[in-house]
DRENTORKOL-3810 file (N, C-alpha, C; in nm, 4 decimals):
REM DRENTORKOL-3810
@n.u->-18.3965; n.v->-13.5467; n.w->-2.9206; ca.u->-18.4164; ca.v->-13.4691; ca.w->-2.7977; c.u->-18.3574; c.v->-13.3299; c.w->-2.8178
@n.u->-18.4468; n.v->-13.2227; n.w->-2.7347; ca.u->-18.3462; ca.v->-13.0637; ca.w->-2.7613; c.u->-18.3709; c.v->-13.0498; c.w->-2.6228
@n.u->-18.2392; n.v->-12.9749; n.w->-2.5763; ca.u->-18.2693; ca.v->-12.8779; ca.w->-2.4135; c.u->-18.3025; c.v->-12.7496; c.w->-2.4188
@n.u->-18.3212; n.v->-12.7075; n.w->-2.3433; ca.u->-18.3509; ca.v->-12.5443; ca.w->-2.3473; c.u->-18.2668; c.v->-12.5282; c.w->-2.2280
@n.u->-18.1585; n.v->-12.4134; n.w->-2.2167; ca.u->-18.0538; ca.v->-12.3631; ca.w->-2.1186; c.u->-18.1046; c.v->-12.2399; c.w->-2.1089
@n.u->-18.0851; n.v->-12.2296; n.w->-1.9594; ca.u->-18.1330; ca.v->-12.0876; ca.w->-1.8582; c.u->-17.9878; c.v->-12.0648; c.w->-1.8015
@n.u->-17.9170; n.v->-11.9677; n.w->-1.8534; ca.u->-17.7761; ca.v->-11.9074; ca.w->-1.8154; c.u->-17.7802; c.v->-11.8276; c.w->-1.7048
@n.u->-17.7172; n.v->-11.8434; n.w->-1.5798; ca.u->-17.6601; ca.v->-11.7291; ca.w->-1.4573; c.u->-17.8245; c.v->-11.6591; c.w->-1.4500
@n.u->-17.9114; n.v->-11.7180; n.w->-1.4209; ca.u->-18.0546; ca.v->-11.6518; ca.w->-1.3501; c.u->-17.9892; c.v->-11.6397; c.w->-1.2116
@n.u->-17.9828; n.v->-11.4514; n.w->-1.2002; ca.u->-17.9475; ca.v->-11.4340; ca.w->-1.1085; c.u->-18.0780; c.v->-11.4171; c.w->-1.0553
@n.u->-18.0838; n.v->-11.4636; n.w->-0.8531; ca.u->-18.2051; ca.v->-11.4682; ca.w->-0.7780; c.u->-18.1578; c.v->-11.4004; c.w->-0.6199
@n.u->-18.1972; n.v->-11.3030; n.w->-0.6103; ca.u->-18.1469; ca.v->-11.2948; ca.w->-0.4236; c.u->-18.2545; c.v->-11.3702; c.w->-0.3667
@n.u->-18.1860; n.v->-11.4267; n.w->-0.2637; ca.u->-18.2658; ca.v->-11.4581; ca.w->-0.1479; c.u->-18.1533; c.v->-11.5119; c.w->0.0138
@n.u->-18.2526; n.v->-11.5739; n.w->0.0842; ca.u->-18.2053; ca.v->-11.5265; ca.w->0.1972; c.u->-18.1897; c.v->-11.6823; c.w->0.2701
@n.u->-18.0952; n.v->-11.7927; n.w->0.2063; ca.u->-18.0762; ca.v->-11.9150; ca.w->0.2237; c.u->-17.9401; c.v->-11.9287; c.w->0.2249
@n.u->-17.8482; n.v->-11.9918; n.w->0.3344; ca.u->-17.8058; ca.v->-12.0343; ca.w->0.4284; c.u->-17.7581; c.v->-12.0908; c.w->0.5246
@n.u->-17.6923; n.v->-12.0862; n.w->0.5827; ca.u->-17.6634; ca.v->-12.2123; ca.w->0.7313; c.u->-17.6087; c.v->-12.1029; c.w->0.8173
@n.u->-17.5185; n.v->-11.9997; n.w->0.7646; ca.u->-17.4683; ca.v->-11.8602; ca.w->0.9093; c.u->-17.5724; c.v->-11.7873; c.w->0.8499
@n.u->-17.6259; n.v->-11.7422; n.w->1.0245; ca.u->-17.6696; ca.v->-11.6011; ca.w->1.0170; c.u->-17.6854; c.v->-11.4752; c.w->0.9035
@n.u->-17.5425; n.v->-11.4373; n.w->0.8927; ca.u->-17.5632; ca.v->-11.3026; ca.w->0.7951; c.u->-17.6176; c.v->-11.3513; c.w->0.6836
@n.u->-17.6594; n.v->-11.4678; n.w->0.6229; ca.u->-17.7090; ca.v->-11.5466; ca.w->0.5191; c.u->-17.8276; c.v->-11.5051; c.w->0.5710
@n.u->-17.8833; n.v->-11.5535; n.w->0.6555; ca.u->-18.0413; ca.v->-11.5615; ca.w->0.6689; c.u->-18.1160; c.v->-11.4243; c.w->0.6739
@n.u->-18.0479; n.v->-11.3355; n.w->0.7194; ca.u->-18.0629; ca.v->-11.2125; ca.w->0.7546; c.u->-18.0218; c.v->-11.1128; c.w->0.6467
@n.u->-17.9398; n.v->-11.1098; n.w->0.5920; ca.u->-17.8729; ca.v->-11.0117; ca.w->0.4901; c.u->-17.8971; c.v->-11.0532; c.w->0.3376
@n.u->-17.9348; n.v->-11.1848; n.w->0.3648; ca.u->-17.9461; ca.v->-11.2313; ca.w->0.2243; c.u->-17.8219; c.v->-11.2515; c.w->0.1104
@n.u->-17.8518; n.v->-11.2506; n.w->-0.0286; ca.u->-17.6879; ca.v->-11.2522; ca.w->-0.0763; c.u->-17.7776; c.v->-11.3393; c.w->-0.2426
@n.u->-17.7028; n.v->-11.3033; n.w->-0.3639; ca.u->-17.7350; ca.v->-11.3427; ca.w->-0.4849; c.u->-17.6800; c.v->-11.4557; c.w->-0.4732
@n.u->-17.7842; n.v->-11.5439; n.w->-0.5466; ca.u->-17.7635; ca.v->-11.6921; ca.w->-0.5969; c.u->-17.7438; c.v->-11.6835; c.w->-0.7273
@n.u->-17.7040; n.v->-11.8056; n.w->-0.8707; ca.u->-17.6732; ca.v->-11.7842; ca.w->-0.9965; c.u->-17.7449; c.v->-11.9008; c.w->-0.9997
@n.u->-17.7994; n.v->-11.9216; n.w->-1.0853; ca.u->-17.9043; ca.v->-12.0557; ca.w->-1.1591; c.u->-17.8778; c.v->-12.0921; c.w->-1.3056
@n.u->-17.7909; n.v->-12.2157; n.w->-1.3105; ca.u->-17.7896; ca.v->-12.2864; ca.w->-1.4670; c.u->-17.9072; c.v->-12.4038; c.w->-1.4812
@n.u->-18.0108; n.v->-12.3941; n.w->-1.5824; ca.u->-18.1512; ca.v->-12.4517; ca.w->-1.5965; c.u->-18.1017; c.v->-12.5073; c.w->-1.6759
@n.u->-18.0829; n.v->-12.6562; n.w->-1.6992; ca.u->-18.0910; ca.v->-12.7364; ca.w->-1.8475; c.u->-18.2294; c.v->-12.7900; c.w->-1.8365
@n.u->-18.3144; n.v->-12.7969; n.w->-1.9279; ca.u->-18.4082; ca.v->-12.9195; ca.w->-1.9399; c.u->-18.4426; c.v->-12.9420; c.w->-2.0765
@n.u->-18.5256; n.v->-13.0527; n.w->-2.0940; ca.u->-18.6087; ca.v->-13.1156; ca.w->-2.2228; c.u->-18.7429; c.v->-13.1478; c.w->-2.1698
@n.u->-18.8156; n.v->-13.1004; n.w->-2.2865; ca.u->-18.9696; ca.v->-13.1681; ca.w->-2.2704; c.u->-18.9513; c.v->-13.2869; c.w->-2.3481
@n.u->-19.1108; n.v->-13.3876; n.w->-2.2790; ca.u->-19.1425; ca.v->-13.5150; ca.w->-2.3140; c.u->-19.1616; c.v->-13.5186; c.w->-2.4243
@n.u->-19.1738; n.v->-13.3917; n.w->-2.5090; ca.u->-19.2423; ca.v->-13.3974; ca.w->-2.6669; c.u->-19.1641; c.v->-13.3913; c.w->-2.6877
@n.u->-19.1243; n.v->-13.4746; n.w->-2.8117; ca.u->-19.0327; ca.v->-13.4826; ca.w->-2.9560; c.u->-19.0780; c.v->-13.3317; c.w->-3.0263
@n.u->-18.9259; n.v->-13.2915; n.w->-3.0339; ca.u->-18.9228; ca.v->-13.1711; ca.w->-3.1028; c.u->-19.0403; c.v->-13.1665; c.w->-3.2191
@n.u->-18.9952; n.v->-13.3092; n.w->-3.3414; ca.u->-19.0563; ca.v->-13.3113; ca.w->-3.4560; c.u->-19.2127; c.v->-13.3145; c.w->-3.4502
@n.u->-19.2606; n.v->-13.2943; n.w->-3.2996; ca.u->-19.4412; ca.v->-13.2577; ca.w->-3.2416; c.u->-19.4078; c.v->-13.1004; c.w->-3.2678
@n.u->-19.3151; n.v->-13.0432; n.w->-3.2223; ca.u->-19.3384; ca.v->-12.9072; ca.w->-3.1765; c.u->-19.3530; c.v->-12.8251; c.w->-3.3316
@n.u->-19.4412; n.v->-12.6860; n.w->-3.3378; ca.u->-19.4756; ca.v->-12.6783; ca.w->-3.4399; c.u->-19.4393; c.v->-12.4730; c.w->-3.3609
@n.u->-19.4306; n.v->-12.3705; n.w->-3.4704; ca.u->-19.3976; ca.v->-12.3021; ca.w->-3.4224; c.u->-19.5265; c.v->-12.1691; c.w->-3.3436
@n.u->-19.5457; n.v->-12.2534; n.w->-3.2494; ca.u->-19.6458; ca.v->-12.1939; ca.w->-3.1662; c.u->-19.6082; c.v->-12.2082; c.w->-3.0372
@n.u->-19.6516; n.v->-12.1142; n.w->-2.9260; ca.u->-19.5778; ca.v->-12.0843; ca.w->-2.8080; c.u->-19.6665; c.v->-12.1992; c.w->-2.7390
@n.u->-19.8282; n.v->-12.2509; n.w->-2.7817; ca.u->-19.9104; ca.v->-12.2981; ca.w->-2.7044; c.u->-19.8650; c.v->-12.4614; c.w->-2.7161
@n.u->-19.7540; n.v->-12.4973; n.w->-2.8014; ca.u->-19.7348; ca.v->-12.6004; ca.w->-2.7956; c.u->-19.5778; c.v->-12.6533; c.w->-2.7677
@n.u->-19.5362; n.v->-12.5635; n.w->-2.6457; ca.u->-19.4490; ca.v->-12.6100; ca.w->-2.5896; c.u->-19.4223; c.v->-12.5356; c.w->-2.4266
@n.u->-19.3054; n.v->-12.5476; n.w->-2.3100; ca.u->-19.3366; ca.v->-12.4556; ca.w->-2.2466; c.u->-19.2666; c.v->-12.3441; c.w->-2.2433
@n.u->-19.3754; n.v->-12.2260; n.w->-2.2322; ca.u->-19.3063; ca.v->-12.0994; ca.w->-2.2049; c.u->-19.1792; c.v->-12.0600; c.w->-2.1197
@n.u->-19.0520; n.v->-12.0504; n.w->-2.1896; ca.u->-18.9430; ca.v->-12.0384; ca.w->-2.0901; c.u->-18.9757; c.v->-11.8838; c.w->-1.9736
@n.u->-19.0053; n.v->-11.7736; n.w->-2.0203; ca.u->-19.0560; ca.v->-11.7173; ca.w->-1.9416; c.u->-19.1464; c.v->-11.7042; c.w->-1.8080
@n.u->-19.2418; n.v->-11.8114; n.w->-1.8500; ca.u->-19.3158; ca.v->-11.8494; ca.w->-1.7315; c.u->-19.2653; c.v->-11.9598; c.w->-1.6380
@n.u->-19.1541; n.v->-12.0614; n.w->-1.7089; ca.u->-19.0755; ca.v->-12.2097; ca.w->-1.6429; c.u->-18.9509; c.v->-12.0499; c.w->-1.5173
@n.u->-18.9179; n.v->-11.9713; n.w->-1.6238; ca.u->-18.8336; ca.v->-11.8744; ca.w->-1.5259; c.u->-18.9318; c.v->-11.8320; c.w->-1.3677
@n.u->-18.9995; n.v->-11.7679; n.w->-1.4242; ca.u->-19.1067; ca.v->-11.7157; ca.w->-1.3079; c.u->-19.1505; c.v->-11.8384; c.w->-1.2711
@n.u->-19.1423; n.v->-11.9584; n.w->-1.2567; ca.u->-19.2048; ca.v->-12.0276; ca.w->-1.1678; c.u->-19.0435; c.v->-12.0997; c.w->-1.0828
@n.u->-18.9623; n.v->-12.0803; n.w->-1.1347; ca.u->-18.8051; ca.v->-12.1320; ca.w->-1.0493; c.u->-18.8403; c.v->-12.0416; c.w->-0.9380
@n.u->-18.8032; n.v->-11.8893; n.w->-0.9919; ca.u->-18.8019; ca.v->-11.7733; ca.w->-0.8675; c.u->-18.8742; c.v->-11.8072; c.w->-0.7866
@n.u->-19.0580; n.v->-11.8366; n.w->-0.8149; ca.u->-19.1155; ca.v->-11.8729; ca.w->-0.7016; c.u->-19.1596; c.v->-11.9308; c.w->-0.6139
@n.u->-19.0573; n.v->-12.0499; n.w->-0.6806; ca.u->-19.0065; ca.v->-12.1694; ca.w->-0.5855; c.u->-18.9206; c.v->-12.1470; c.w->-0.4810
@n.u->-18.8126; n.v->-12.0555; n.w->-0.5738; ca.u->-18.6745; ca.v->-12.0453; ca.w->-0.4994; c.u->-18.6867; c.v->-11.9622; c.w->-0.3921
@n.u->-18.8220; n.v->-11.8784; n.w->-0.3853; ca.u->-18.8436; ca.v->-11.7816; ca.w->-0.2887; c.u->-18.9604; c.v->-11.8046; c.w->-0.1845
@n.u->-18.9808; n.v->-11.9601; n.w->-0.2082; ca.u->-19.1223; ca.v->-11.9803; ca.w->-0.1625; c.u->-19.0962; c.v->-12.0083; c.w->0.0131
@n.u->-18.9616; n.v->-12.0435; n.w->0.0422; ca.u->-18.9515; ca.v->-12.0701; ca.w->0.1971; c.u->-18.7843; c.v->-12.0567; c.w->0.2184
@n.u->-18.7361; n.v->-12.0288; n.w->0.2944; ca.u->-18.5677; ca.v->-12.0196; ca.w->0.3653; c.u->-18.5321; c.v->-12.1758; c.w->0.3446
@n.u->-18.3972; n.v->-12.1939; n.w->0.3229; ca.u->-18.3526; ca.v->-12.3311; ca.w->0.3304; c.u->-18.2342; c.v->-12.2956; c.w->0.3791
@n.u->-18.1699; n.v->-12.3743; n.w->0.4648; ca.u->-18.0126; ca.v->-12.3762; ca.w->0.5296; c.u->-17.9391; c.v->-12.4039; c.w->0.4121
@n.u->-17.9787; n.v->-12.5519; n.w->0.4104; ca.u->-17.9065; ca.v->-12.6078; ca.w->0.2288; c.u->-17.9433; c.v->-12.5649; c.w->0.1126
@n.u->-17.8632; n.v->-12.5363; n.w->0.0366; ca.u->-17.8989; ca.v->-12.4993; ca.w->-0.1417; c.u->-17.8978; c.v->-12.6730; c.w->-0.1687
@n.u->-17.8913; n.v->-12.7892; n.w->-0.1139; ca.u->-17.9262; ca.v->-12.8811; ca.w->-0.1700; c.u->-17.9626; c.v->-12.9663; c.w->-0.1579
@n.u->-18.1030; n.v->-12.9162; n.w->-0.0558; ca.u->-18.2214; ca.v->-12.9299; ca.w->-0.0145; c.u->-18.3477; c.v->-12.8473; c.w->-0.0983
@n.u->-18.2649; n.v->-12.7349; n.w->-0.1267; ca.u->-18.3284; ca.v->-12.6156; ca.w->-0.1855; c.u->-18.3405; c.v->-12.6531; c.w->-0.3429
@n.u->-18.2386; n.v->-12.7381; n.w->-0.4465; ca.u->-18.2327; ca.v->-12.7612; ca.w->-0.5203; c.u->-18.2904; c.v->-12.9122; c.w->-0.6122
@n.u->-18.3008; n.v->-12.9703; n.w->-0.4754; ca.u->-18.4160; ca.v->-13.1189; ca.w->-0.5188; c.u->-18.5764; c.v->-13.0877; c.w->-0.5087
@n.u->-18.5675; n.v->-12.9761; n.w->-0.4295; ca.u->-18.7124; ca.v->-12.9123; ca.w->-0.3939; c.u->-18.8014; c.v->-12.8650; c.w->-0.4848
@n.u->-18.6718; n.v->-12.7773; n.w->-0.5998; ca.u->-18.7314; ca.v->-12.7254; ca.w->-0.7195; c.u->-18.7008; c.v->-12.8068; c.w->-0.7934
@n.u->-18.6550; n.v->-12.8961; n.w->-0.8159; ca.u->-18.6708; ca.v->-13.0246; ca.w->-0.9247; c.u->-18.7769; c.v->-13.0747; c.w->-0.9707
@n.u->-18.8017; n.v->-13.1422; n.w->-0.7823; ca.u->-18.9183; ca.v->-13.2171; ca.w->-0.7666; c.u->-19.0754; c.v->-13.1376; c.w->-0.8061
@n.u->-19.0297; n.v->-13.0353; n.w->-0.8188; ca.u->-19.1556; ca.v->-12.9592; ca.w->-0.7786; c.u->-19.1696; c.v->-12.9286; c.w->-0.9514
@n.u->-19.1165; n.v->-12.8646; n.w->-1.0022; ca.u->-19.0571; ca.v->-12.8873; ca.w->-1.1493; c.u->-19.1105; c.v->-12.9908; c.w->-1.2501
@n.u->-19.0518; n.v->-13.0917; n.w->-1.2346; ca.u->-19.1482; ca.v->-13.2156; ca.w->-1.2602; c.u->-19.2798; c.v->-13.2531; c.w->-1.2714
@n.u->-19.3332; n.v->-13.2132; n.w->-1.1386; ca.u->-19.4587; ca.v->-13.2374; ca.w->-1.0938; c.u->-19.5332; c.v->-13.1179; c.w->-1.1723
@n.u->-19.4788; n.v->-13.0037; n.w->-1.1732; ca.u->-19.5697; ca.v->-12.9239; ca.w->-1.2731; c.u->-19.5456; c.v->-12.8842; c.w->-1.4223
@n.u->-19.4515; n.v->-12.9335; n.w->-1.4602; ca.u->-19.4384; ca.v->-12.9237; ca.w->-1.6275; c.u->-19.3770; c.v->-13.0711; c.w->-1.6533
@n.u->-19.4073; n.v->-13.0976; n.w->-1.8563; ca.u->-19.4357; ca.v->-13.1989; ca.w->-1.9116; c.u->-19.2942; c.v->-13.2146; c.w->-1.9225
@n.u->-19.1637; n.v->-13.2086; n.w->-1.8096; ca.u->-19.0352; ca.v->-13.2632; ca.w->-1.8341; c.u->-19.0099; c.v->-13.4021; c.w->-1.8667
@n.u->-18.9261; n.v->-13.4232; n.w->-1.9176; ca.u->-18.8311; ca.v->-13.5165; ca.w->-1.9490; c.u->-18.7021; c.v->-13.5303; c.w->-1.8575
@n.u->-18.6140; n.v->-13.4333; n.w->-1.8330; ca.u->-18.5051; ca.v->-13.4311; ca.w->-1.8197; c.u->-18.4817; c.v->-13.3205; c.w->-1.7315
@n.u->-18.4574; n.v->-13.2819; n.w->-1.6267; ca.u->-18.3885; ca.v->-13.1766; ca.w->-1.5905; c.u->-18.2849; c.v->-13.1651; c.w->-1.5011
@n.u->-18.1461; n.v->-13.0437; n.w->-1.5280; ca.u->-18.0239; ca.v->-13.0023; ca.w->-1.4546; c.u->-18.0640; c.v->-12.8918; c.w->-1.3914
@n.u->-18.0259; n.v->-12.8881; n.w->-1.2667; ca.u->-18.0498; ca.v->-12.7470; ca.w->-1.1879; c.u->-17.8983; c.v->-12.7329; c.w->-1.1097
@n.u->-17.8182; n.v->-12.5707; n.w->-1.1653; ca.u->-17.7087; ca.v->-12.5878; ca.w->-1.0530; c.u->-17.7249; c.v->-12.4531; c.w->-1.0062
@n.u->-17.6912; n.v->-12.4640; n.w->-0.8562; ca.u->-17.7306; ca.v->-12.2881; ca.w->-0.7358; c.u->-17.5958; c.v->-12.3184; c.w->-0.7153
@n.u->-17.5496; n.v->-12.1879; n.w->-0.7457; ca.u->-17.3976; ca.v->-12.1198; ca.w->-0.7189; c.u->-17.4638; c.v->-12.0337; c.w->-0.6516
@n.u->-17.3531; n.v->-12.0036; n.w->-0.5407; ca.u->-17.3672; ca.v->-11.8517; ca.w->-0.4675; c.u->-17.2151; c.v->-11.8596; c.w->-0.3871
@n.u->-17.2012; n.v->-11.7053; n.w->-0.4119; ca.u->-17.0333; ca.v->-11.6456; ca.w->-0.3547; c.u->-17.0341; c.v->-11.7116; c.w->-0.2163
@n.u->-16.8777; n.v->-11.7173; n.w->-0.1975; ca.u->-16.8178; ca.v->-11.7596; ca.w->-0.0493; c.u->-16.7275; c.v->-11.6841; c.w->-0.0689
@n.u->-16.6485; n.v->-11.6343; n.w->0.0473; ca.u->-16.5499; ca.v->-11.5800; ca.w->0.0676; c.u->-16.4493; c.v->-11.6267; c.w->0.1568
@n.u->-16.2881; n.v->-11.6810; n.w->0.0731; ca.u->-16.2312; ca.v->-11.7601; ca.w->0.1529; c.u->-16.1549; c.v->-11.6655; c.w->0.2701
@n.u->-16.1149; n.v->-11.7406; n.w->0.3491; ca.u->-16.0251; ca.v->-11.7400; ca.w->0.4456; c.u->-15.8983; c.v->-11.5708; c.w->0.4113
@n.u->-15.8424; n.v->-11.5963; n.w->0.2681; ca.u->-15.7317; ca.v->-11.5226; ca.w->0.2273; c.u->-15.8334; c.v->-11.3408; c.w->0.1730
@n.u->-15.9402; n.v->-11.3609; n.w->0.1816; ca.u->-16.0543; ca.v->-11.2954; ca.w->0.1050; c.u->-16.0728; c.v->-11.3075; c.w->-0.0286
@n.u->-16.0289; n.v->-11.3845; n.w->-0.0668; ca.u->-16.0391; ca.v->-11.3944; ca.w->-0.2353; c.u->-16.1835; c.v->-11.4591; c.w->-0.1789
@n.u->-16.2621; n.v->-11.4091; n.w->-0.3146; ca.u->-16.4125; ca.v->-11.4487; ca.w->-0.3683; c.u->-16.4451; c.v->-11.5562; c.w->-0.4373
@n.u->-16.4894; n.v->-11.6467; n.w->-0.4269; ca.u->-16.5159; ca.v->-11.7681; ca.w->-0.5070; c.u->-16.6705; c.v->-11.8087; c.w->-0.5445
@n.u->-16.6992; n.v->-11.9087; n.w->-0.5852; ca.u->-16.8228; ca.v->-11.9850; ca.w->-0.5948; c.u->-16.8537; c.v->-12.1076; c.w->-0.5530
@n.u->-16.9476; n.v->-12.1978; n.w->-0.4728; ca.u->-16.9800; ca.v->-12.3172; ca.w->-0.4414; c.u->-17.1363; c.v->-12.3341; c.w->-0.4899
@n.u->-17.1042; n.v->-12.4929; n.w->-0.5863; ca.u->-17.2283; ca.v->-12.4680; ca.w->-0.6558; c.u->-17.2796; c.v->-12.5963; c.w->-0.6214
@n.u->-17.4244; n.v->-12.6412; n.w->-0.6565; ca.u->-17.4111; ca.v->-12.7904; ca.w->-0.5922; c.u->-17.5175; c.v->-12.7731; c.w->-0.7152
@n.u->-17.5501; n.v->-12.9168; n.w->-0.7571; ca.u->-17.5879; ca.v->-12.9635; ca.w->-0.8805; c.u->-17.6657; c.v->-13.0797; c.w->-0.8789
@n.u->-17.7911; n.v->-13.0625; n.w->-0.8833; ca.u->-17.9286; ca.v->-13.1905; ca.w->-0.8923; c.u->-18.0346; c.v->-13.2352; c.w->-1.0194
@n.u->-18.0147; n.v->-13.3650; n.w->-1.0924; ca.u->-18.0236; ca.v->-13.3556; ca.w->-1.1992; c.u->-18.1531; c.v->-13.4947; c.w->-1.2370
@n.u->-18.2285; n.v->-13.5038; n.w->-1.3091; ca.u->-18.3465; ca.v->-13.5578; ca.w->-1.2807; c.u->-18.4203; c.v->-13.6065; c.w->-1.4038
@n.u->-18.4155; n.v->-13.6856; n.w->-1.4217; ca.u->-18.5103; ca.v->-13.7620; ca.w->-1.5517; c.u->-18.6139; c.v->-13.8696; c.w->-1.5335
@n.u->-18.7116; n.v->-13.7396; n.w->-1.5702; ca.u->-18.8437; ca.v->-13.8240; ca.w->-1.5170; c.u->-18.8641; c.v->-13.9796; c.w->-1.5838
@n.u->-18.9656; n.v->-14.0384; n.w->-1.4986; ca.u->-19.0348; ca.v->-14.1642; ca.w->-1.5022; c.u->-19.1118; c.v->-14.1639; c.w->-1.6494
END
């Protein structure tokens, strides 16, 4: 088996549960692990015989931008599922970090993490 890792895909959008979220929007961070169903030792060095990480990128974003969600993890089984259903996965990790700001103002991260190996 090999994965292919998608590091800190940063994405704005405008998802939520307060207000200034829905409205102001705010950057999300995206860690992509996955594997295709093909055995590497199929893959041969041609782009047509595996999937394009470029286009698996552009199709997260336009998931991730396809409707508002309160939850990032609601938001994050959504693009799984959806994920799945349109490429030849095996395996996939999806984690959405996005800033919070505590109480003291220090800046942090809350990330939530949905992980999926197909049938």
């Amino acid at each position: 088996m090999h994965k292919i890792k998608i590091s800190n895909l940063e994405i704005f959008g405008f998802h939520g549960v307060y207000h200034h979220e829905k409205e102001k929007g705010q950057y999300f961070y995206l860690d992509i692990d996955y594997s295709l169903k093909k055995n590497i030792d199929l893959i041969n060095d041609s782009i047509d015989n595996t999937v394009d990480y470029i286009e698996f990128i552009s199709t997260i974003i336009d998931l991730f931008n396809k409707k508002r969600y309160s939850l990032i993890e609601v938001l994050a089984k959504d693009i799984v599922q959806k994920i799945v259903s349109i490429y030849d996965v095996g395996y996939i990790k999806l984690v959405i970090r996005k800033k919070i700001i505590l109480d003291n103002n220090n800046i942090d991260f809350i990330s939530v993490e949905v992980e999926k190996k197909s049938e």
